[in-house]
C-alpha positions in Angstrom: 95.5 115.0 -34.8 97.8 111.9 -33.9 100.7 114.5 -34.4 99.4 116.8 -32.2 98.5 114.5 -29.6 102.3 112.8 -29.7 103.8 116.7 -29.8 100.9 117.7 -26.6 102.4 114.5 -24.8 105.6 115.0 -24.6 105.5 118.6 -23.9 106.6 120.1 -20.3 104.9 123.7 -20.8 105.2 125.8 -18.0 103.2 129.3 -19.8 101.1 130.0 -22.7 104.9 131.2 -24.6 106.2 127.7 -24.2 102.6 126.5 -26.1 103.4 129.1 -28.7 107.0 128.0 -29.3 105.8 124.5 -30.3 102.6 125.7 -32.1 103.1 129.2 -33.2 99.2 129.2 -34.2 97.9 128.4 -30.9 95.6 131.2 -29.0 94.9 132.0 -25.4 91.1 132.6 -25.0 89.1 133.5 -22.8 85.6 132.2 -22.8 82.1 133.0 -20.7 83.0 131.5 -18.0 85.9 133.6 -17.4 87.9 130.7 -18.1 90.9 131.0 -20.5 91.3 127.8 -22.7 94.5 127.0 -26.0 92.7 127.0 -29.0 95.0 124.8 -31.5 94.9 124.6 -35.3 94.7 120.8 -36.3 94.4 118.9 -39.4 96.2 121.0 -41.8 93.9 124.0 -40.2 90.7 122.6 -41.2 89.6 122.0 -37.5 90.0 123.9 -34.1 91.2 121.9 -30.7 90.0 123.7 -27.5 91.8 122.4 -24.7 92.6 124.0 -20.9 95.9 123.5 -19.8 97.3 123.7 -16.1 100.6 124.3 -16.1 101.5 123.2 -12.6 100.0 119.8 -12.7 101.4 119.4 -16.3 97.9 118.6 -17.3 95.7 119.5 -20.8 91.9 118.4 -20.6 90.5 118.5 -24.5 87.6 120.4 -24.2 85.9 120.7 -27.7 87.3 119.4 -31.5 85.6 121.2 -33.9 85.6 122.5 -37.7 86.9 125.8 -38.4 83.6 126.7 -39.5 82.1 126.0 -36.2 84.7 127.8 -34.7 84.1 130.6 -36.0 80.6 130.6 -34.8 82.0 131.4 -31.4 78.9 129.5 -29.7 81.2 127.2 -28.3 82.8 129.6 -26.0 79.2 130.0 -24.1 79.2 126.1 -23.7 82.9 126.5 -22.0 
């Protein structure tokens, strides 16, 4: 994750193509609240970062960090 976070950092994203041309695994979704959120593949794709990213203010708010087995649940998308 300490990769990740130094990569996230010193991005300057400005669409969900740029997120995709540093992490080519990373996935728009949209969840139940009609909000769409990154989902990231962290920790050698053991674990799922859900983050929502507002690409004017240059801002990424880490929502949820879970196991890929939780993931793929998909209950967390009801608690987003």
């Amino acid at each position: 994750m300490a990769r990740w976070l130094q990569v996230a950092e010193a991005a300057a994203w400005s669409s969900m193509m740029d997120v995709r041309n540093t992490f080519r695994s990373a996935d728009a979704v949209r969840v139940a609240s009609g909000v769409t959120v990154t989902v990231f593949n962290i920790g050698g794709n053991n674990h799922r970062l859900v983050a929502l990213i507002d690409y004017e203010e240059q801002e990424l708010i880490v929502k949820a960090i879970m196991t890929h087995a939780e993931y793929d649940k998909d209950t967390w998308k009801d608690a987003l």
